[in-house]
C-alpha positions in Angstrom: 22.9 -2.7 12.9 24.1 -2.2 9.1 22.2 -2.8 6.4 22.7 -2.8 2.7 20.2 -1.2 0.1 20.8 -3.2 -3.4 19.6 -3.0 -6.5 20.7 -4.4 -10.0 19.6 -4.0 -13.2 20.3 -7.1 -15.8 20.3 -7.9 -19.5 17.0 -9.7 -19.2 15.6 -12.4 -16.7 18.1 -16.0 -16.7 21.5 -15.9 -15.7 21.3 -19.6 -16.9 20.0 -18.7 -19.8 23.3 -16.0 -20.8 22.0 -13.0 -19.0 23.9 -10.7 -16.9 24.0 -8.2 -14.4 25.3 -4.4 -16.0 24.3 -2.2 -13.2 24.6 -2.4 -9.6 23.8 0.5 -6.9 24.0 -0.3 -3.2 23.8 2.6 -0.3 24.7 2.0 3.6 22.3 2.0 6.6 23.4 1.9 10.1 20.2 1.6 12.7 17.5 2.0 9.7 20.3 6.0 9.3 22.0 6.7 5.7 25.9 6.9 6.3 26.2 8.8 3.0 28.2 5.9 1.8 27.5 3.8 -1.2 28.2 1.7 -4.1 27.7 2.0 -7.8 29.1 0.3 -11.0 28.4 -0.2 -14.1 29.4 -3.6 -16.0 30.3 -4.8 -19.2 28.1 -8.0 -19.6 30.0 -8.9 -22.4 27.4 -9.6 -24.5 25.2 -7.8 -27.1 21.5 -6.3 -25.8 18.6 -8.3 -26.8 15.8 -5.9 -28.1 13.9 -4.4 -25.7 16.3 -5.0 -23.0 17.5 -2.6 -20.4 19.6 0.0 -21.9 21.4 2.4 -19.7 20.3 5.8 -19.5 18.7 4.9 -23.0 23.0 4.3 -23.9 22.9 1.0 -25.3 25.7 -1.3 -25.9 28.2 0.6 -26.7 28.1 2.3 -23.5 28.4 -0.4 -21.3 31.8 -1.6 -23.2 33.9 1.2 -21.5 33.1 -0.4 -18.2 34.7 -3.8 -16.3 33.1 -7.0 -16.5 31.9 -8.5 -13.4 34.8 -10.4 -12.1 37.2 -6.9 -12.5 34.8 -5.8 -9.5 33.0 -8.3 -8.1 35.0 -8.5 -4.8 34.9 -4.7 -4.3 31.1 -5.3 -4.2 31.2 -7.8 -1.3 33.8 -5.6 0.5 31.7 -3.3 0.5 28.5 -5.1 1.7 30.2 -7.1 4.1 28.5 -9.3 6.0 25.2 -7.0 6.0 21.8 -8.1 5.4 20.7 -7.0 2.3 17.1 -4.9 1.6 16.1 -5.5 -1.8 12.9 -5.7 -4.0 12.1 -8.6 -5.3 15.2 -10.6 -3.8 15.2 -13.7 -5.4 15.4 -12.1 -8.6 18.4 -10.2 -7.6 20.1 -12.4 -5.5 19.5 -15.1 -8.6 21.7 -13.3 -10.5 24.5 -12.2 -7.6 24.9 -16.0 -7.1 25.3 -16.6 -10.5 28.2 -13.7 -11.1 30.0 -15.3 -8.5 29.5 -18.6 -8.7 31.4 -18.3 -12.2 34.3 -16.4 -10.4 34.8 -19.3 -7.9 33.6 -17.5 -5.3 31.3 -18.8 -2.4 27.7 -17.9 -3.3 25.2 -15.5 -0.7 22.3 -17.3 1.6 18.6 -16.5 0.6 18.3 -15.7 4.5 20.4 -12.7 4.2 18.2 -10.7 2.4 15.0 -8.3 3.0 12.4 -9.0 0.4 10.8 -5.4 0.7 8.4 -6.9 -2.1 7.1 -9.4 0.3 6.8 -7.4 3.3 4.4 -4.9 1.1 2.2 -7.9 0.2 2.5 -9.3 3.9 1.1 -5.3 4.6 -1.0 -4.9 2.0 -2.7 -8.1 1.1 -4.0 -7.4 -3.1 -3.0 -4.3 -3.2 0.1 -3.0 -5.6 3.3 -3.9 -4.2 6.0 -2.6 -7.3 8.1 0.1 -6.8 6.4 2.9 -8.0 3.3 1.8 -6.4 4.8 1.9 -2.5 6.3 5.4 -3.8 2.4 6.5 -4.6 1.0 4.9 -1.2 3.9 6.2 1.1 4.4 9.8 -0.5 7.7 9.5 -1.7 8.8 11.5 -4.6 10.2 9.3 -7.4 9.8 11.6 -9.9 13.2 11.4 -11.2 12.7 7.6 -11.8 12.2 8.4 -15.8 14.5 4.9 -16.4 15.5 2.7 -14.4 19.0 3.4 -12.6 20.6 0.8 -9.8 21.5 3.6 -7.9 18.2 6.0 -7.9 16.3 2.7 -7.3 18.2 1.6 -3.8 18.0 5.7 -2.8 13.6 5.3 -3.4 14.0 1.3 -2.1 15.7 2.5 1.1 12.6 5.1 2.0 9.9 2.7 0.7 11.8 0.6 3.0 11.6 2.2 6.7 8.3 3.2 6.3 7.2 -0.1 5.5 9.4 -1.1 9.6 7.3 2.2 10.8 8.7 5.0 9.2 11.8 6.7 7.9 12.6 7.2 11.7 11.7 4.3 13.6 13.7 5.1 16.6 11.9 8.6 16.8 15.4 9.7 16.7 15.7 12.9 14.9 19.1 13.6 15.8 22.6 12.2 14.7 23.6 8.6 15.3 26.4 10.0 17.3 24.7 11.9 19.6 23.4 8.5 21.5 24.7 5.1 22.1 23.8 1.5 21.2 22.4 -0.8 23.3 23.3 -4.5 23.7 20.1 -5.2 21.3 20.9 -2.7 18.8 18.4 0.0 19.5 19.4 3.5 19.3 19.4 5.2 23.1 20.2 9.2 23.4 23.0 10.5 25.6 22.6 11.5 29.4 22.5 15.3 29.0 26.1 16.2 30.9 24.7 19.0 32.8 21.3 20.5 33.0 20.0 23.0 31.2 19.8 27.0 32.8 16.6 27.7 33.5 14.6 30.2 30.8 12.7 31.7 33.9 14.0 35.4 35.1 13.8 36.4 38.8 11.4 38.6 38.1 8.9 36.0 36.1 9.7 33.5 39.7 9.1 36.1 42.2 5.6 37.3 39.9 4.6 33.3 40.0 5.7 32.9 43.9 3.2 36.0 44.6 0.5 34.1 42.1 0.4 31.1 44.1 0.5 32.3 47.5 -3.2 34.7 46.5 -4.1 30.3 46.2 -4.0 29.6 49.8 -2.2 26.5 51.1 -3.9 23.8 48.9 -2.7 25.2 45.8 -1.5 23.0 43.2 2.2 24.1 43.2 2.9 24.0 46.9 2.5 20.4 47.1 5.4 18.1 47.2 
């Protein structure tokens, strides 16, 4: 099963209203795992920065006009996500303004019901209690203390641990091993390996022979010579 952590950041809240997406930061799960691969751009929104307004790494305008505008890129991005569902916070926000970037390049605009809103999840799970980012960080114990600014990128790394311990934990297979040591079943679950051949046993002759002579000082009902 592949998944696709996502996370923009925009020029303010209405696409409708002018605004546009200038980061994006995406990372790849396959069975709840990090493949190491990801996805991160910066955009031109070819527009100026309303005061107050995200700035990039506290970079401003200026820095964001060194970097393609949305329709130079904007079919690497869905390359890249393929036809994955997408975990994000908040996803009608986000997906809001994904629609609208391609929507103006002609292209076919993404389904609501491919997203994971991790933000509603954490209220499902935690009915009046905080739900932001920073707050799931806090109640889960994940370090987030390099989130000084917002980044696309840092922010789908935090989302994607927030995210498998809200399905039960960063490992919910209880598979602590790598992805290629098992197989897939027909559902999708993670199954280890057969073990080719077994183990040698740890036991020396001489601990056997001190256990055989144990058990026989039991007489015949002992524990061990049952079968």
């Amino acid at each position: 099963m592949r998944e696709i952590v996502l996370d923009t950041e925009t020029t303010g809240f209405e696409p409708e209203s002018g605004d546009r997406i200038v980061e994006i930061g995406a990372i790849e799960l396959i069975n709840h795992v990090r493949t190491g691969k990801e996805y991160h751009q910066y955009i031109n929104p070819e527009r100026s920065m309303p005061d107050g307004a995200f700035q990039v790494h506290g970079l401003g305008d200026d820095f964001l006009k060194d970097f393609p505008v949305f329709k130079q890129v904007g079919q690497a991005f869905l390359d890249f996500i393929g036809d994955a569902k997408l975990v994000i916070h908040n996803a009608a926000f986000d997906m809001k303004f994904l629609n609208a970037e391609l929507k103006w390049m002609g292209l076919p605009v993404m389904h609501m019901d491919r997203s994971i809103d991790t933000l509603a999840i954490a209220r499902s799970k935690f009915p009046g209690s905080p739900a932001s980012l920073d707050a799931l960080c806090r109640r889960f114990g994940i370090d987030n203390t390099a989130r000084v600014k917002h980044g696309a990128l840092l922010d789908s790394e935090i989302l994607a641990e927030v995210y498998l311990e809200l399905i039960g934990g960063r490992q919910p297979t209880m598979s602590l091993v790598s992805q290629s040591a098992g197989v897939q079943s027909a559902s999708g679950e993670w199954k280890p390996r057969a073990r080719p051949s077994p183990l040698p046993s740890r036991v020396t002759e001489a601990e056997a022979a001190a256990h055989r002579a144990f058990v026989d000082t039991l007489g015949d009902a002992a524990l061990w010579k049952r079968r």
